[in-house]
C-alpha positions in Angstrom: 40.9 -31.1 35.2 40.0 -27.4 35.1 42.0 -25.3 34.3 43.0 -21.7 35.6 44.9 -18.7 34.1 48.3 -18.0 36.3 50.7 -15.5 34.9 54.4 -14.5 35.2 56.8 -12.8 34.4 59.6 -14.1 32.1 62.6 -12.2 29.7 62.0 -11.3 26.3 64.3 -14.3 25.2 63.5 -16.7 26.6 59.7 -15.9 25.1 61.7 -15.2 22.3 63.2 -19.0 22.5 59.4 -20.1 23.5 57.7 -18.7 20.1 60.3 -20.1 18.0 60.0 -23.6 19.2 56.3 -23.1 19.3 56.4 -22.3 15.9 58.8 -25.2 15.1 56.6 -27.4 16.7 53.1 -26.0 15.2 52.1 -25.9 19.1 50.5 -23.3 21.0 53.2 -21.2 23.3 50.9 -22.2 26.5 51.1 -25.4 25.3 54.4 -25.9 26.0 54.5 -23.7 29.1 51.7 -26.5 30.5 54.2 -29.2 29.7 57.4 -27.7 31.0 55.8 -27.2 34.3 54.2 -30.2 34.5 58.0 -31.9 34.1 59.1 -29.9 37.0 56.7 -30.5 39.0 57.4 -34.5 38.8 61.1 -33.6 39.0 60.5 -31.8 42.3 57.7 -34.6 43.7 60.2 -37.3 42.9 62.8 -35.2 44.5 61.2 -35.0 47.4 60.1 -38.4 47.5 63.7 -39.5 47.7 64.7 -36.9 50.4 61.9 -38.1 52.7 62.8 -42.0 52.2 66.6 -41.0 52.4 65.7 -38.9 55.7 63.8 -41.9 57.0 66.6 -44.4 56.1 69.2 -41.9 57.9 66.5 -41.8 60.9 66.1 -45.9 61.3 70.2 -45.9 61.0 69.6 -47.6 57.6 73.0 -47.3 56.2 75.9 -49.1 54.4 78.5 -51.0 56.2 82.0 -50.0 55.3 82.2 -52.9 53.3 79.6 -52.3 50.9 80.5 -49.1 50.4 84.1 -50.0 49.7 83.2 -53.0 47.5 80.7 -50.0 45.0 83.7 -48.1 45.0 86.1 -50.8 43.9 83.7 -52.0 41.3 82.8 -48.5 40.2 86.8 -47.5 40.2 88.2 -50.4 37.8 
């Protein structure tokens, strides 16, 4: 995939933090940048997966009978 040059502005420690573990690591800062917001990114597409199907659930009235929910919460409270 091609890439493009985006930049931003961060504080001096957290570049600070950024070197060091680059350094650590023997990996180039962007490196690490890429990968960082590459594991957001999932975090928030998976995130918002799960909001939709939740939303869609709550929509088709998809939703626990008191029972169930009391039976989790027994189990989960021993």
């Amino acid at each position: 995939m091609q890439k493009v040059g985006v930049s931003f502005r961060a504080t001096s420690k957290m570049v600070k933090q950024l070197d060091a573990l680059a350094k650590r690591q023997r990996r180039p800062r962007t490196q690490l940048i890429d990968e960082a917001l590459e594991n957001y990114l999932e975090i928030q597409r998976w995130q918002m997966r799960e909001i939709e199907n939740s939303l869609r659930e709550a929509d088709a009235a998809d939703f626990a009978t008191e029972e169930q929910v009391r039976r989790v919460y027994e189990r989960l409270t021993r």
